[in-house]
N, C-alpha and C positions, 0 to 999 in steps of 0.2 A: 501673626494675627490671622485668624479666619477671613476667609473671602467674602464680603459684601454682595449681594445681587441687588443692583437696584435698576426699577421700572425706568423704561423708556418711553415717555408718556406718547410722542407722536409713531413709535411704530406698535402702538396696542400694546403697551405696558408690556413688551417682552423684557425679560432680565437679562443685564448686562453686568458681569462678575466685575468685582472691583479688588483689588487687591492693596489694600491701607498700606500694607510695608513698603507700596512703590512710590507712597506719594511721600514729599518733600514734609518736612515739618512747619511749612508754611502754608501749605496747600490743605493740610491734612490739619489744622486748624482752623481756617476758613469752614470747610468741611464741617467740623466736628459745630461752629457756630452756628451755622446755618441748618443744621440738626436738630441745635437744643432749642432754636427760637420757635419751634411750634409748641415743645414742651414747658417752655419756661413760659409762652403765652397761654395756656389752656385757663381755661375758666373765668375768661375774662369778657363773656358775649354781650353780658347784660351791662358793664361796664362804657356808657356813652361819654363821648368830651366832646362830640361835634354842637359847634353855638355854645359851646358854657367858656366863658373867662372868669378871671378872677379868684376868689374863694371855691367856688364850685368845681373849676377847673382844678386848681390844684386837691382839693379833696376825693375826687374821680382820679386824679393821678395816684395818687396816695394810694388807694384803694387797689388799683390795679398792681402797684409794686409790693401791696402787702400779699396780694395772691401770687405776684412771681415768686417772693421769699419762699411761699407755702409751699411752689410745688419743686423748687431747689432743695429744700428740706426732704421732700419725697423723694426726690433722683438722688440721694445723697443715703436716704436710710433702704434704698434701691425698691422703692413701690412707684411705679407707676398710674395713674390715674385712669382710668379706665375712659375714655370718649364717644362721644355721641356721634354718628353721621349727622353733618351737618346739612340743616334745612336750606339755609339761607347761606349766600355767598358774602364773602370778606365786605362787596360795597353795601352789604343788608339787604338782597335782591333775593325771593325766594328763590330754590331750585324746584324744577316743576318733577311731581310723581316720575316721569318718563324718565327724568336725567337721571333721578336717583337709581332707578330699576337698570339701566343703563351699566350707570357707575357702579354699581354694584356684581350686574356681570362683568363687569371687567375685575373687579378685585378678587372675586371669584376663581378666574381661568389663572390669576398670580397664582393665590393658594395653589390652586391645583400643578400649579407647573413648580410650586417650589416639593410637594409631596413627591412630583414623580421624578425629579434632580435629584429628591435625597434617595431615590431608591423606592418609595413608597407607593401603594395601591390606593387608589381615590378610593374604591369600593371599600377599603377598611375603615374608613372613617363616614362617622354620619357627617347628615347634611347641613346639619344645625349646627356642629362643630366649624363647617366649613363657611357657612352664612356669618358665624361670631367673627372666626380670624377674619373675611371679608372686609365686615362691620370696622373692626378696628385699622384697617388702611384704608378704608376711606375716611375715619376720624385722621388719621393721622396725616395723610397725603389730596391734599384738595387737588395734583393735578388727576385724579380720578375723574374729579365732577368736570373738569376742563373738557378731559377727552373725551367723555361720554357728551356733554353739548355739542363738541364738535360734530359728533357720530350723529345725532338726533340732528342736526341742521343738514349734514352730508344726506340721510338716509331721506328725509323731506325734499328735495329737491331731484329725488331720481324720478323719471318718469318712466311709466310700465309700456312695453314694446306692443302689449297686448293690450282687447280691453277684458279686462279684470272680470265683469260682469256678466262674461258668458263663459269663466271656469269658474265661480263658486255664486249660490244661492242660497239665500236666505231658508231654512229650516224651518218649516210650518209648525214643528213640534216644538221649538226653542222659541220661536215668539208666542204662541197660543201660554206659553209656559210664564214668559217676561208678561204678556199683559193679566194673567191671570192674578200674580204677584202684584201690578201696578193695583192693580183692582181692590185686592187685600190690604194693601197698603191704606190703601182710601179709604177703604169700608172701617180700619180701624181707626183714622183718624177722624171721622164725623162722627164714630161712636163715642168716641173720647171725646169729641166737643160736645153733642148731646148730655153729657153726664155731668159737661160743666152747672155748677149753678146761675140762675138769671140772673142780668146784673140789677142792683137794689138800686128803690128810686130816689134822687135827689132829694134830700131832708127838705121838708116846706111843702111837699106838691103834693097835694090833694084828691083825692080818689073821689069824682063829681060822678053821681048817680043819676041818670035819666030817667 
């Protein structure tokens, strides 16, 4: 069997080779479950049972095991479903812009460390290749979005040795630039309500001449 690498999520996702011919045939199905359970779960987000009993609840059951069937049929005629980074975490709790841009550098430096294991030059591949493969372990592995909050909570709580405000200053050319845009911005939205039509008067009311 090929050697497995898989991410070590508390030492920065570095890879740890795994070798399937070592493990036991008990272990190595455990394994092999706990694999399929992301896959045989996909496309089940919009799928809620929390507060339904009854009829409702079992028809939201229903529903969901009829999309497990779907995507056991897929791993079986061997297509995988292609996944989304996910926005929102397993309790329904968004993940914020930061985590994701985060989690994403981290899937990123895998890609790249599995290109340079096989022998590979990062510079020979674009970058948008390497943003895709990313994209697809973070669908596939949420402790990405773990590590990366962890990282965002660690990195928020360092305090700076220095103060900050007497090595870097604000750019008079980069605000004159931000407000000139704010400005624009504005000028075209009053133009746009300018253009709106007035609103028309309540049927019955009377236009009284003095």
């Amino acid at each position: 069997m090929a050697i497995l690498k898989i991410p070590v999520t508390k030492a920065g996702n570095r890879l740890i080779e795994v070798d399937p011919g070592q493990l036991s045939d008990e272990i190595y199905a455990i394994a092999l479950v706990e694999g399929l359970k992301p896959l045989i779960n996909k496309g089940m987000s919009k799928i809620l049972t929390k507060n339904l009993d009854g009829d409702e609840l079992e028809a939201a059951k229903s529903a969901a095991y009829a999309i497990a069937e779907k995507n056991l049929e897929n791993l079986y005629a061997g297509k995988v479903r292609k996944g989304r980074v996910a926005a929102t975490t397993a309790d329904g709790k968004k993940v914020p812009g930061v985590v994701l841009t985060e989690a994403r550098r981290l899937a990123k430096e895998v890609v790249k460390n599995e290109i340079r294991a096989s022998g590979g030059k990062i510079s020979h591949y674009e970058a948008s290749e390497i943003t895709k493969a990313a994209n697809e372990l973070l669908a596939a592995d949420s402790s990405f979005i773990e590590t990366a909050t962890a990282n965002i909570e660690a990195r928020t709580k360092i305090k700076s040795a220095v103060d900050i405000s007497t090595l870097i200053h604000e750019s008079p050319k980069l605000v004159a630039a931000a407000e000139k845009a704010k400005a624009e911005r504005k000028s075209q939205l009053s133009a746009k309500q300018a253009g709106k039509a007035a609103p028309r008067k309540p049927k019955g009311e009377a236009h009284v001449t003095h």
